[in-house]
N, CA and C of each residue as an Amber inpcrd file, in Angstrom:
protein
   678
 104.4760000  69.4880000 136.4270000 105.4430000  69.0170000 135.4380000
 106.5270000  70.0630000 135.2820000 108.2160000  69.5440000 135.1100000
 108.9730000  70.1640000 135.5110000 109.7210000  70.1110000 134.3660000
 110.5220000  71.0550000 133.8330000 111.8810000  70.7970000 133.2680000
 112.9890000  70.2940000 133.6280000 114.2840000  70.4570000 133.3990000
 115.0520000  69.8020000 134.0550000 115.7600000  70.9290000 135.1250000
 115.9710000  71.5390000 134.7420000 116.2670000  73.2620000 135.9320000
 115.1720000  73.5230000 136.8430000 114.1440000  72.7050000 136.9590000
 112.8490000  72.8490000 137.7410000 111.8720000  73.9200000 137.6130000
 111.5840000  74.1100000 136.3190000 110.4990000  75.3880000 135.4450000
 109.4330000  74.6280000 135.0660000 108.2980000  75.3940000 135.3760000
 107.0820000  74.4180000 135.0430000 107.2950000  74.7530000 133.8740000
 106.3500000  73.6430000 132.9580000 106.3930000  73.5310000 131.5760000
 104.5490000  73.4340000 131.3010000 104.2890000  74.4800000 130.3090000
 102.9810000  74.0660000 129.8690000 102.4340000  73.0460000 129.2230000
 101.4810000  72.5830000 129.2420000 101.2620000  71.3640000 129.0510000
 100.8100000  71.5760000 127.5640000 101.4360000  70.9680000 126.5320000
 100.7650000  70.6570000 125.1170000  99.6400000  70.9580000 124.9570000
  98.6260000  71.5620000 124.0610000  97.7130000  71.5730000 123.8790000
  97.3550000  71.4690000 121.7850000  96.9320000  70.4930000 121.6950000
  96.6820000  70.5710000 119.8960000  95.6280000  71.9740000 119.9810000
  95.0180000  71.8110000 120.7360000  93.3630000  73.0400000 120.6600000
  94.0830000  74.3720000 120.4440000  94.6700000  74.9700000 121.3010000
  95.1370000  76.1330000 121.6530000  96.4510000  76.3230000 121.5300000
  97.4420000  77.1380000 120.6480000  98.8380000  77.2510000 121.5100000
  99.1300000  79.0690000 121.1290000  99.2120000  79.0570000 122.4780000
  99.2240000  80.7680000 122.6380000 100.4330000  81.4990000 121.7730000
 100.3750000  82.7030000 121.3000000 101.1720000  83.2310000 120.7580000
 101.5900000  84.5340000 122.1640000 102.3470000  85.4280000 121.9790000
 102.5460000  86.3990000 123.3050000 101.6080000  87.2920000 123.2070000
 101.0070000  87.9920000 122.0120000  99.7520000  88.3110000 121.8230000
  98.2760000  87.9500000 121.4450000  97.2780000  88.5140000 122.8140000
  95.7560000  87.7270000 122.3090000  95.1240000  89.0900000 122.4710000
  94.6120000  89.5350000 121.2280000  94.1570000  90.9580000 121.0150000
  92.3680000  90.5230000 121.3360000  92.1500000  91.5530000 122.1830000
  90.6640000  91.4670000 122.6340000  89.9490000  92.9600000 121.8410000
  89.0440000  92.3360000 121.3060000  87.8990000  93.8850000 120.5560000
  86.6750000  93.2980000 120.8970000  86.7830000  95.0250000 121.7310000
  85.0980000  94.7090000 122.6920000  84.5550000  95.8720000 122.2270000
  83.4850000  95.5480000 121.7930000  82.0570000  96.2750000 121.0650000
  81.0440000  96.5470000 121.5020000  80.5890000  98.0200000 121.8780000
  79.7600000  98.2820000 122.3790000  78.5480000  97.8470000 122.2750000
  77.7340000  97.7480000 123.6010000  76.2340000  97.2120000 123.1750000
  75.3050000  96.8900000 121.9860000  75.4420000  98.9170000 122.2930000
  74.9060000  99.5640000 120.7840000  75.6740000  99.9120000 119.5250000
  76.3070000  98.8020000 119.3280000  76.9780000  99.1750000 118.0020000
  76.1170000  99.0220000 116.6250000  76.0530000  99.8800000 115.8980000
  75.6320000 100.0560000 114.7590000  76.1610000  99.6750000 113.3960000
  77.3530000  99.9280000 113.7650000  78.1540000 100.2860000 112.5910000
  79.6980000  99.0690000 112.9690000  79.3810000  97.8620000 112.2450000
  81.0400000  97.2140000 112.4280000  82.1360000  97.0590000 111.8120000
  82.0150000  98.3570000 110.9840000  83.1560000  98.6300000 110.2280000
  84.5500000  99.2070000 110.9000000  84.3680000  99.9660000 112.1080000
  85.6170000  99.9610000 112.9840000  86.0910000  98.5410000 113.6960000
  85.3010000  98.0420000 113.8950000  86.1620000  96.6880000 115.0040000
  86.4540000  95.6320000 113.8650000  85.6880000  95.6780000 112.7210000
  86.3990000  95.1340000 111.2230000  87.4650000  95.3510000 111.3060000
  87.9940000  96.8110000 111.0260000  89.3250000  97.7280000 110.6130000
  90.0650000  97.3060000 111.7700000  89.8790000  97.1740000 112.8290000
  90.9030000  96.9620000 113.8910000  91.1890000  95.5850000 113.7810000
  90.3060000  94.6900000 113.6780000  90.3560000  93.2840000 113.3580000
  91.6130000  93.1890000 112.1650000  91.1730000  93.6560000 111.4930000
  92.5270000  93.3040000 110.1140000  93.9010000  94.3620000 110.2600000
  93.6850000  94.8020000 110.9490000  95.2350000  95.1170000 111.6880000
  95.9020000  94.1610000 112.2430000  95.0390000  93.6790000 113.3480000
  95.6670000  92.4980000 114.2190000  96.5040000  91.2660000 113.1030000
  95.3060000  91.1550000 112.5430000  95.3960000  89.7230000 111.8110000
  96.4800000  89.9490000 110.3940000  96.5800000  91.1270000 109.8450000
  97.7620000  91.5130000 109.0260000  99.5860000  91.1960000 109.8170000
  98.9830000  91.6160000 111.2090000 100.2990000  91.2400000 111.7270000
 100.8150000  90.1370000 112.0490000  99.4020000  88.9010000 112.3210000
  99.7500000  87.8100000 112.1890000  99.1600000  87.0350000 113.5380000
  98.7660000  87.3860000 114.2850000  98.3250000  86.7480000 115.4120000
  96.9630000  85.4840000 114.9380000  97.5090000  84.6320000 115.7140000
  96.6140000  83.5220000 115.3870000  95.5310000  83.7510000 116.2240000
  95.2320000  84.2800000 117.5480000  93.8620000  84.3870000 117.7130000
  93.6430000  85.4520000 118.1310000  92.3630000  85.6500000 118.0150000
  91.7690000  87.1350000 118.7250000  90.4490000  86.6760000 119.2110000
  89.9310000  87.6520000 120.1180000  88.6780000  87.3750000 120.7010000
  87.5350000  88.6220000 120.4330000  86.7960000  88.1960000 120.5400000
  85.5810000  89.2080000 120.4530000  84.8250000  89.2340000 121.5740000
  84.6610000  90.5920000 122.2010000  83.7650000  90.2640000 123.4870000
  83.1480000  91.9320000 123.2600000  81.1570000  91.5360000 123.1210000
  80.2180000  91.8280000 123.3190000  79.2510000  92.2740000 124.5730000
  79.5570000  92.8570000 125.5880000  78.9700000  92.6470000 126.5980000
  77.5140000  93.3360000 126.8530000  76.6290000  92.7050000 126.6130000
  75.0520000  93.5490000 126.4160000  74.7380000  93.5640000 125.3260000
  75.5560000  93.2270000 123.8450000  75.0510000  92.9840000 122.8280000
  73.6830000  92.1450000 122.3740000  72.5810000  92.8400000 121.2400000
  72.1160000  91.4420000 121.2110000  72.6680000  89.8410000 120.5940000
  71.8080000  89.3340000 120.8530000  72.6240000  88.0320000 119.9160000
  72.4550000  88.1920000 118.5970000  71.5820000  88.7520000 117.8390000
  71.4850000  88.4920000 116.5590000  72.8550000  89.9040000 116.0740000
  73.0330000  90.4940000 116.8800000  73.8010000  91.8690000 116.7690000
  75.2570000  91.4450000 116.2390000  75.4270000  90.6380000 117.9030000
  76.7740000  89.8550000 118.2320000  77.1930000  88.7160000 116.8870000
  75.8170000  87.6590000 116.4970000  75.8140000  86.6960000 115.2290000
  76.6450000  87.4160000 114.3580000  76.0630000  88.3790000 114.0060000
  76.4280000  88.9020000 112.5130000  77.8320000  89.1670000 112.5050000
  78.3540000  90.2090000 113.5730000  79.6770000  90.8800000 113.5850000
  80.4070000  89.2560000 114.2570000  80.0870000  88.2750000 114.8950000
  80.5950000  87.5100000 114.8800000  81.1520000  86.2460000 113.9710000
  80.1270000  86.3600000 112.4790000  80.1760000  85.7330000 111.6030000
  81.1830000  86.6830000 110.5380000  81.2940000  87.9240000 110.5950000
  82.1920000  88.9250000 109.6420000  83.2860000  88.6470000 110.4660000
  83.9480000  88.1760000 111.4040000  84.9660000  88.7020000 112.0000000
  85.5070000  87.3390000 111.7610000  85.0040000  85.8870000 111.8840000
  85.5030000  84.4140000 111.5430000  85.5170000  84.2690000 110.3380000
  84.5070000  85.2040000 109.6990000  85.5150000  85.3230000 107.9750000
  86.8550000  85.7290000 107.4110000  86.9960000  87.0170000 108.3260000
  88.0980000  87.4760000 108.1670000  89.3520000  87.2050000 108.8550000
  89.2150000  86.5120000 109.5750000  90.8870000  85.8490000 110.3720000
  90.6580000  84.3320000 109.9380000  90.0620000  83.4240000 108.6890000
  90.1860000  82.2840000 108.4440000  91.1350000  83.0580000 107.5640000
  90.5890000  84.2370000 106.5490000  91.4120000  84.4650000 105.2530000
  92.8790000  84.3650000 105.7540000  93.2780000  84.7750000 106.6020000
  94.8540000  85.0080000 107.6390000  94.8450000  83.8160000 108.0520000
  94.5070000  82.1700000 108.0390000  94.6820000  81.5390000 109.1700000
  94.4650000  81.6560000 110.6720000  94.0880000  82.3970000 111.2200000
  93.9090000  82.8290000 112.5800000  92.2620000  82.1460000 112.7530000
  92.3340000  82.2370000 114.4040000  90.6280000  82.0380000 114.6870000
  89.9170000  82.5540000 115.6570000  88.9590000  82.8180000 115.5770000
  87.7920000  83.2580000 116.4330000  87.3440000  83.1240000 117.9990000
  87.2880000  83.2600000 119.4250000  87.2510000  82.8150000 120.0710000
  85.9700000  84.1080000 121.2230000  84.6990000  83.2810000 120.8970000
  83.7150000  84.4720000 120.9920000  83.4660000  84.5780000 123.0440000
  83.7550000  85.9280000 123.4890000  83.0290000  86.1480000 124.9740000
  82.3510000  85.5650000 125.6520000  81.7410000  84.8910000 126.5180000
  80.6890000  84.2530000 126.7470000  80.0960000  83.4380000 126.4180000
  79.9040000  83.8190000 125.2420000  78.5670000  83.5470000 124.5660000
  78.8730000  82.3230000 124.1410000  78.5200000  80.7460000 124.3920000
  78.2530000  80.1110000 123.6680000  77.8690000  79.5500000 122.5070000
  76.7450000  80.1110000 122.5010000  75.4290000  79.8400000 121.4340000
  75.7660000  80.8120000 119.9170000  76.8120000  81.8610000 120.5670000
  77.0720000  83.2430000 119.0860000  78.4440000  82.5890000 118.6830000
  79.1910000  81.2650000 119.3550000  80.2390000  81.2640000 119.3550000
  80.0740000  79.9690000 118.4130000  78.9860000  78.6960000 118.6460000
  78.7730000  77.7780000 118.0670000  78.0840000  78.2470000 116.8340000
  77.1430000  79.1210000 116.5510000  76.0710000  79.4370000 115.3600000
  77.2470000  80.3130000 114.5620000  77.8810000  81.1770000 114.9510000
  79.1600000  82.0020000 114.1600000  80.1110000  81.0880000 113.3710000
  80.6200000  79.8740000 113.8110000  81.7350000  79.0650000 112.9900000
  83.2780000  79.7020000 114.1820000  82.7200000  79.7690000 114.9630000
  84.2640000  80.3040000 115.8490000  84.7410000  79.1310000 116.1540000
  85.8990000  79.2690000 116.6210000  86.9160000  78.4640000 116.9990000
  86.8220000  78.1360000 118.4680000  85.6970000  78.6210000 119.3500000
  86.4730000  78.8540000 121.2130000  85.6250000  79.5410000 121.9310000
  85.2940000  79.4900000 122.7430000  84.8600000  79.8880000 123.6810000
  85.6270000  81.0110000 124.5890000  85.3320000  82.2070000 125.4820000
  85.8790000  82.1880000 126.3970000  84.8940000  82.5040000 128.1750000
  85.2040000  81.9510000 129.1600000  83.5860000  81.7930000 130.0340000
  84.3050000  82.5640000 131.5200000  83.9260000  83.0710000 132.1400000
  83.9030000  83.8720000 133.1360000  83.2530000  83.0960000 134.4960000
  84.0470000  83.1400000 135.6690000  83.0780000  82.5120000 136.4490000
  81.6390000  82.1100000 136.6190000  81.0990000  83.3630000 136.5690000
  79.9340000  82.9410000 136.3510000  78.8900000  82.9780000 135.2260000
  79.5290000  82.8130000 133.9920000  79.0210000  82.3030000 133.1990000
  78.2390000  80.8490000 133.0310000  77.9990000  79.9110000 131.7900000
  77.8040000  78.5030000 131.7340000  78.8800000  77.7700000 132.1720000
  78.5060000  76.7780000 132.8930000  79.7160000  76.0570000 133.7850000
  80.6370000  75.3220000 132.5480000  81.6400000  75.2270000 132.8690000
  82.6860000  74.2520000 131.9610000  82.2750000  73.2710000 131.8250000
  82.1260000  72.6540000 132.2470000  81.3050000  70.8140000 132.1880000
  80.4030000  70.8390000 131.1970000  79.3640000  72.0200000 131.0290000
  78.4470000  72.3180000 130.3320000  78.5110000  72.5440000 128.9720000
  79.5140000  73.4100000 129.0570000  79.9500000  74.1390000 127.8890000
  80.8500000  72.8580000 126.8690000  81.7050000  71.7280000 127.5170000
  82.2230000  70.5780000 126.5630000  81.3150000  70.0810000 126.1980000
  80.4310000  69.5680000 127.0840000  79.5570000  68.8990000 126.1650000
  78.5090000  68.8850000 125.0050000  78.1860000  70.5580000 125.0850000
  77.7110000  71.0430000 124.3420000  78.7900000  71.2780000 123.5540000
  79.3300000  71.7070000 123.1630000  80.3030000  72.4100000 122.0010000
  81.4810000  70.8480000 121.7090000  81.5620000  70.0640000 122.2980000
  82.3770000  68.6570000 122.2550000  84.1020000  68.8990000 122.1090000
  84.8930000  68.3780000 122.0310000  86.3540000  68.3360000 122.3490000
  87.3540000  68.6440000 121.6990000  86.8240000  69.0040000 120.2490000
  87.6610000  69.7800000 119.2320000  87.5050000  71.4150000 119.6630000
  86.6830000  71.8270000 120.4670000  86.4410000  73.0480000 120.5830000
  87.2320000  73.5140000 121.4980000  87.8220000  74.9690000 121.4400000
  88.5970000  75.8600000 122.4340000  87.7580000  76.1170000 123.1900000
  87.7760000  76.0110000 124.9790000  87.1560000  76.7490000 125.9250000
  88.3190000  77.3700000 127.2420000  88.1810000  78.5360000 126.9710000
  89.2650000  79.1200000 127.7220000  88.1910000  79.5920000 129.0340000
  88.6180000  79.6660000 130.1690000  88.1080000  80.0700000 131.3810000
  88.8490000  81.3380000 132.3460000  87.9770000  82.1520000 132.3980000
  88.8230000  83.3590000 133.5460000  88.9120000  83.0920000 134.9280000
  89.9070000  83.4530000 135.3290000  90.2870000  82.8370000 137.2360000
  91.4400000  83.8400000 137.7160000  91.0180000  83.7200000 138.9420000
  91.7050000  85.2740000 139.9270000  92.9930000  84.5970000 140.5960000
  92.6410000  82.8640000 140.7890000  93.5460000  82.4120000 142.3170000
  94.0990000  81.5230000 141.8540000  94.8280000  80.6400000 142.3450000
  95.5750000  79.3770000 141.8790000  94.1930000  78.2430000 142.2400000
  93.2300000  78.0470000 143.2750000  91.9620000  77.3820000 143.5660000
  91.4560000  77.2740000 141.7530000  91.0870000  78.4770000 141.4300000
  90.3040000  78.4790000 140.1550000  91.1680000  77.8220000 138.8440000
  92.3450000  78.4750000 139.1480000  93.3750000  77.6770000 138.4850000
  93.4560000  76.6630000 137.6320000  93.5240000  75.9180000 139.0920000
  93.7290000  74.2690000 139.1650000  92.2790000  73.5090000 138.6340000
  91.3280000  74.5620000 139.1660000  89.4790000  73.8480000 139.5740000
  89.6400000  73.9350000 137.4490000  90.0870000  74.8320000 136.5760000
  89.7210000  74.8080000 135.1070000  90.3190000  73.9500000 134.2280000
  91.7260000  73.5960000 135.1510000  92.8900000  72.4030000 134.1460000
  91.9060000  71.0630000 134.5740000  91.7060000  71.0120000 135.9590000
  91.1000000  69.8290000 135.5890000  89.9210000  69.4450000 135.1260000
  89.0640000  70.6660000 135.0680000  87.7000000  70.4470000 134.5850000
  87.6400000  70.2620000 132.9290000  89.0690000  70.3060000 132.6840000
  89.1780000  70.6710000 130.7960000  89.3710000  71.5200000 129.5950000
  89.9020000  72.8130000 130.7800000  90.1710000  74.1220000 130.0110000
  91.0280000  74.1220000 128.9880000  91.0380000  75.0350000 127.9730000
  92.3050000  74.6790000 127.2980000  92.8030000  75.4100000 127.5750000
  92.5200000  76.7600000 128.0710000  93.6490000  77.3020000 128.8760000
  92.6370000  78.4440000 129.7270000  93.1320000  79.2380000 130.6590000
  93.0540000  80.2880000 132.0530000  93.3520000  81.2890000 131.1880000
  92.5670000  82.1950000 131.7780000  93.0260000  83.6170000 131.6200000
  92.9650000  84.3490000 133.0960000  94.3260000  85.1850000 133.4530000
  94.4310000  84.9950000 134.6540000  94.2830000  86.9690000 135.2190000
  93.7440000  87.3900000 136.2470000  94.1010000  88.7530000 136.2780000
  92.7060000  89.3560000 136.9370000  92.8590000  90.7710000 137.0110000
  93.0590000  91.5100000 136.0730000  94.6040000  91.8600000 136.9320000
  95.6390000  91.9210000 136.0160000  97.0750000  92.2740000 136.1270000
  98.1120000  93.2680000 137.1510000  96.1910000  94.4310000 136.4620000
  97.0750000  96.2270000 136.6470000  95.2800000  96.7580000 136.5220000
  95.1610000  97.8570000 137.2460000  94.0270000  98.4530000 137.4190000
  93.1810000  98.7350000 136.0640000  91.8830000  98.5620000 136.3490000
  91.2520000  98.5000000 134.8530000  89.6520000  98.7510000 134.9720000
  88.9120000  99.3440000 133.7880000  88.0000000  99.3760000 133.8550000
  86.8830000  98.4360000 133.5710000  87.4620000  97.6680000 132.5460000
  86.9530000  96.5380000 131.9530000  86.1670000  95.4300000 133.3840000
  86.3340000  95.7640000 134.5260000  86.2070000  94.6190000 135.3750000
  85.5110000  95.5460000 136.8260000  84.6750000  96.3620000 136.3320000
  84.2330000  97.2170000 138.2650000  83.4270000  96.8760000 138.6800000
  84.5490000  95.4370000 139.9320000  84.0020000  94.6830000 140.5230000
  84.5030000  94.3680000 141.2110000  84.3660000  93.6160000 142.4830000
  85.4830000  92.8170000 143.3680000  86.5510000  92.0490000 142.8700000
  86.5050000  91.8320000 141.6620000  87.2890000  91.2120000 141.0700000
  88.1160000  92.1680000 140.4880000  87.9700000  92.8980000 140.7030000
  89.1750000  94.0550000 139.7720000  89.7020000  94.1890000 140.8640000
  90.1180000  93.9310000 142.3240000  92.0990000  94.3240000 142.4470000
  92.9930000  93.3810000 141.7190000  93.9520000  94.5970000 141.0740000
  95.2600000  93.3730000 140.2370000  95.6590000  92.8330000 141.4170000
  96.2940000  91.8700000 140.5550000  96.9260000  90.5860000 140.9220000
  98.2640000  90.9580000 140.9780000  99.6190000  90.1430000 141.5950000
 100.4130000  90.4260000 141.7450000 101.1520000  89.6340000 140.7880000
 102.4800000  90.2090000 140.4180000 103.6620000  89.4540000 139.5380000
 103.9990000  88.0780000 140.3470000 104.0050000  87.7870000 142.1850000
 103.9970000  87.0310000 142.6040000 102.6690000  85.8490000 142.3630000
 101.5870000  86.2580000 142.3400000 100.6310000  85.2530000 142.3820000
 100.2530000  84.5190000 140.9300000 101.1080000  85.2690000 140.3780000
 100.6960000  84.7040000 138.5010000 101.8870000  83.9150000 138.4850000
 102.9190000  84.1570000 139.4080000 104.3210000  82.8020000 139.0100000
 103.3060000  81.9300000 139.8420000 102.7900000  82.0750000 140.6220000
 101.6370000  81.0840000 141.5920000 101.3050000  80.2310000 140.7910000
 100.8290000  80.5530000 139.7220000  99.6830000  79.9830000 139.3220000
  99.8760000  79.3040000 137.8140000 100.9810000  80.0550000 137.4850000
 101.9260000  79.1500000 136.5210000 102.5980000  77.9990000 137.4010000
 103.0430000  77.7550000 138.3510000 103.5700000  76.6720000 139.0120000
 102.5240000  75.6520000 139.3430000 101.1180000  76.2530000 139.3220000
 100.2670000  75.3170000 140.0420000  99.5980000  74.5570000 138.5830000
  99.7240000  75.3150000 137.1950000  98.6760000  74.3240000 136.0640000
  99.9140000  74.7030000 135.1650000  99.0950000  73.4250000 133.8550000
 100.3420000  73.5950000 132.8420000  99.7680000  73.9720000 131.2380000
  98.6000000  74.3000000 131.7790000  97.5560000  74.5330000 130.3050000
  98.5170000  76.2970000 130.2730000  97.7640000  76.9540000 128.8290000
  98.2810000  77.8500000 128.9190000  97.9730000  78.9230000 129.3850000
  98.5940000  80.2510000 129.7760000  98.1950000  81.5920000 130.2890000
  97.8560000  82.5490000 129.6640000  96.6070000  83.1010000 129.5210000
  96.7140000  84.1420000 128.7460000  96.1940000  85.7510000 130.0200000
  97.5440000  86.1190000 130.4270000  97.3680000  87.1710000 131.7230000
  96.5070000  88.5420000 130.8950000  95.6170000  89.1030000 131.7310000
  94.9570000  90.0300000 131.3050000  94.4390000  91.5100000 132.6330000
  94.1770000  92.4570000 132.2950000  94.1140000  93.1770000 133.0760000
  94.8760000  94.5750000 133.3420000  94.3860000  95.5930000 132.3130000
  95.2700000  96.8410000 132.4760000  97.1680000  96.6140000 131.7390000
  97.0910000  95.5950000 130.9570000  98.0510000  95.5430000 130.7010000
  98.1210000  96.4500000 129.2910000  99.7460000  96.4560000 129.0850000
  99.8050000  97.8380000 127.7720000 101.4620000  97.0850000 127.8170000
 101.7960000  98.1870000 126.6850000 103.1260000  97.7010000 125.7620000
 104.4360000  97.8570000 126.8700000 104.0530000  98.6370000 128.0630000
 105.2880000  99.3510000 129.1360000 105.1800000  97.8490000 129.7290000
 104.0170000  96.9970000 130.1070000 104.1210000  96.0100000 130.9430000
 104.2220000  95.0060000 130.6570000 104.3670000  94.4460000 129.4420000
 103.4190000  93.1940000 128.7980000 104.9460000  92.2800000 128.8390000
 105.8040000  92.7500000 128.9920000 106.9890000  92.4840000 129.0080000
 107.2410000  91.3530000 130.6090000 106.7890000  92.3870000 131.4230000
 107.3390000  91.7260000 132.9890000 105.8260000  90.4720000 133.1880000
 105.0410000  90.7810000 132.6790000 103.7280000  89.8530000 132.6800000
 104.5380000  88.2490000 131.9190000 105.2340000  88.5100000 131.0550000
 105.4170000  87.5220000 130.1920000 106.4390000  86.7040000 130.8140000
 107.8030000  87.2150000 131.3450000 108.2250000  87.0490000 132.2340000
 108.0640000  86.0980000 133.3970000 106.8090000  86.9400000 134.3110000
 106.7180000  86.0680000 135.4110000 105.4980000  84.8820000 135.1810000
 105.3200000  84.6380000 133.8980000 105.1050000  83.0740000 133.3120000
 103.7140000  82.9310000 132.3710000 103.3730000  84.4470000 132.2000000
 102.2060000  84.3310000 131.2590000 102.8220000  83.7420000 129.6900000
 102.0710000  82.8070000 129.2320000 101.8910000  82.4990000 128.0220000
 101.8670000  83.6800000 126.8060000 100.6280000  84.4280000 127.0590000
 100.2980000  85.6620000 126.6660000  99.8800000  86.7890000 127.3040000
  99.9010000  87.8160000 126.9450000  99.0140000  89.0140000 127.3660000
  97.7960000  89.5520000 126.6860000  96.7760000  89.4240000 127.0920000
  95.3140000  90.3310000 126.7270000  95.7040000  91.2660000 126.9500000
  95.1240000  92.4160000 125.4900000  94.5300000  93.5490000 125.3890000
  93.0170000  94.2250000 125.1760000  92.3960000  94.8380000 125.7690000
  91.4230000  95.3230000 125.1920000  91.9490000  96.9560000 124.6820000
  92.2390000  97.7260000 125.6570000  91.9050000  99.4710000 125.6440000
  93.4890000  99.4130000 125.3830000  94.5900000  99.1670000 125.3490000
  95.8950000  99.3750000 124.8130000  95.5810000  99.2290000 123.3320000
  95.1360000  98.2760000 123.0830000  94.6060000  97.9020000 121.5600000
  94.2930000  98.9640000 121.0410000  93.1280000  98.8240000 121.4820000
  92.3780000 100.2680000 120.9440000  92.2420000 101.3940000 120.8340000
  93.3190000 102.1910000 121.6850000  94.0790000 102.9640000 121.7350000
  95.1950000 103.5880000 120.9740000  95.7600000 102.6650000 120.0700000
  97.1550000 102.5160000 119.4130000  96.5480000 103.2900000 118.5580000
  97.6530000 104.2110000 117.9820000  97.5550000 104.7800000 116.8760000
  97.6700000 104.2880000 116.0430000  98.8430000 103.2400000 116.1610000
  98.5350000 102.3420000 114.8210000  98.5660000 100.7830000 115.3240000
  97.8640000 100.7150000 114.9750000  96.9840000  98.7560000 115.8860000
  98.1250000  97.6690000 115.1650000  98.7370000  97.9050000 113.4350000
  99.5310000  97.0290000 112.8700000 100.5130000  97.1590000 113.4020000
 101.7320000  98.2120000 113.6820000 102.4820000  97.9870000 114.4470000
 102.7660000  97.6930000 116.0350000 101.8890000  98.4160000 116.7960000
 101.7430000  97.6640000 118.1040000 101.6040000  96.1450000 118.2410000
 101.0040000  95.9670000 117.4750000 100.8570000  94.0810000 117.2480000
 101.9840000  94.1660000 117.0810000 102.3100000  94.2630000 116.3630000
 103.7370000  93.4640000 115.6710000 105.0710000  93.5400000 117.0950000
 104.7930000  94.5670000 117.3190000 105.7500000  95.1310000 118.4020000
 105.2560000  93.7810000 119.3680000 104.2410000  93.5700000 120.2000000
 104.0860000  92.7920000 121.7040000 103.7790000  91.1650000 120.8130000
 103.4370000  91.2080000 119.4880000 104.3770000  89.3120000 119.0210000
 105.7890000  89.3710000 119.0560000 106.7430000  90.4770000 119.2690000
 107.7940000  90.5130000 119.0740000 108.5770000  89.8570000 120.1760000
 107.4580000  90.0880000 121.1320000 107.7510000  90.0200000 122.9030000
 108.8330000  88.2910000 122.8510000 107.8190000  87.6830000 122.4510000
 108.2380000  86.1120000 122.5670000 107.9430000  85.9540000 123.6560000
 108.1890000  84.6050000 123.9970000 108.1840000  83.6100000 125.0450000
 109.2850000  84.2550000 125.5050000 108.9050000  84.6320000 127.1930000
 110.3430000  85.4570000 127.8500000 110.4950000  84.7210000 129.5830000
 109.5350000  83.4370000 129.7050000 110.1540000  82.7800000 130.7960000
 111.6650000  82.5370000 130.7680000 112.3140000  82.5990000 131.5770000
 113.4460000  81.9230000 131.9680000 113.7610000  80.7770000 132.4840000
């Protein structure tokens, strides 16, 4: 689907509609204490971003429940919503808003029918194949990358992707983009550009000295297709 200058156009979505920032807070296994990814949480959400994600990796579930149920408390108070890692089951029992599933996670097919059609399920994909294989399976939107070199991903799947293969892959679906992968405030700019919807953060995030204004700064970005 085209504009009239011949620019793909994303396709509507009531479920999902991306803002230029999707702030990711990932919590260690062993976290004890969730009063920091709280505090970072209400930075984000002071600045205004409608969603954020939470991703747990090795957490337990009852670990993940809890800090997943404090964290959909606190971005309803803001309007914003929840959109839990993986995890299904912490994502349905929490009151979240969304899913987000990784190749090889629970298959998409799986995951609608269980969670049913009001629910956000966002899917991660490297190629325009995976792309295409998540718009039509029902995604509400791709997350595409990893961007720029990163730790978050040491795997075959961590070489970035190119500025060429993400206009790829914006030309090939019309759900939305949320590009991820080593991205930070120097890049998030040319990512947006060559047709991401949004940019994921995890470690730029978390990094910031101050988390309220960096937000504020990369919502500032806007929509910067041409």
């Amino acid at each position: 689907m085209s504009d009239a200058a011949g620019r793909p156009q994303t396709r509507p979505s009531g479920a999902f509609v991306a803002a230029p920032f999707y702030p990711i807070l990932d919590a260690a296994p062993d976290l004890d204490d969730p009063r920091p990814i709280r505090a970072l949480a209400a930075q984000v959400l002071r600045a205004g971003v409608p969603w954020l994600q939470l991703r747990c990796k090795g957490m337990p579930a009852s670990s993940f429940l809890r800090l997943a149920r404090g964290l959909v408390e606190d971005a309803a108070a803001h309007g914003a919503r929840v959109i839990i890692n993986d995890r299904l089951d912490v994502a349905l029992a929490s009151g979240a808003a969304g899913v987000h599933l990784g190749q090889d996670d629970l298959p998409l097919a799986h995951a609608r029918r269980m969670a049913g059609s009001g629910f956000v399920i966002g899917v991660s994909t490297h190629d325009v194949a995976e792309a295409r294989a998540a718009e039509n399976g029902g995604a509400d939107y791709i997350g595409f990358g990893p961007m720029f070199p990163t730790g978050s991903k040491p795997d075959a799947l961590s070489r970035p992707r190119t500025l060429d293969e993400l206009r790829a892959v914006r030309r090939a679906v019309r759900i939305p983009i949320v590009a991820i992968g080593g991205i930070g405030e120097a890049t998030a700019a040319s990512v947006l550009e060559a047709g991401a919807d949004a940019v994921a953060m995890i470690g730029a995030l978390a990094s910031a000295s101050d988390p309220l204004a960096f937000t504020r700064r990369i919502l500032a970005l806007g929509p910067l297709r041409g």
